[in-house]
C-alpha positions as CSV (number, residue, x, y, z in Angstrom):
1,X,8.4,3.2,-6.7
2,X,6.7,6.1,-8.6
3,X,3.8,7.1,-6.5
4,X,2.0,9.8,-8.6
5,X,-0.9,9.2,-7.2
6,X,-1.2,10.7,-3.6
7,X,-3.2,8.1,-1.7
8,X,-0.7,5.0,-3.5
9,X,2.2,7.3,-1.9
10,X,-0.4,7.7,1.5
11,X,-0.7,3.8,1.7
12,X,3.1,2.7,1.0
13,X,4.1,4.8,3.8
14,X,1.9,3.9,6.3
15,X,2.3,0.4,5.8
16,X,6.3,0.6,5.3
17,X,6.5,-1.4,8.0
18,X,5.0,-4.2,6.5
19,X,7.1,-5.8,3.8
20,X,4.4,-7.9,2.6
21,X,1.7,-5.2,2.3
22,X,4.4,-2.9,0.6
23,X,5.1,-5.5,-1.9
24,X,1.3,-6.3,-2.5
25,X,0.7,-2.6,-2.7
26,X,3.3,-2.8,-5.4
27,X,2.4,-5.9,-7.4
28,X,-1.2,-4.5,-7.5
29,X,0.0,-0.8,-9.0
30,X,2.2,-2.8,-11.5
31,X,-1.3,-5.0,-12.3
32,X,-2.4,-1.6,-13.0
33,X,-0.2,0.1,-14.9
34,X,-0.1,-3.0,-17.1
35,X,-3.5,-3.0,-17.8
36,X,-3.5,0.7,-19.0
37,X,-1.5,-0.4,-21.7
């Protein structure tokens, strides 16, 4: 998962834990990144 931004990186690790939060997390920055294109 590229974090480049800092607080994305912050949150993934703290949650790690939490598969489900990770994968939200993940499925959001994807929303994201689609969106910016």
């Amino acid at each position: 998962m590229p974090a480049t931004n800092p607080m994305v990186k912050l949150e993934a690790d703290e949650f790690c834990d939490d598969t489900d939060l990770v994968t939200n997390l993940v499925t959001k920055q994807k929303a994201r990144l689609e969106r910016a294109y």
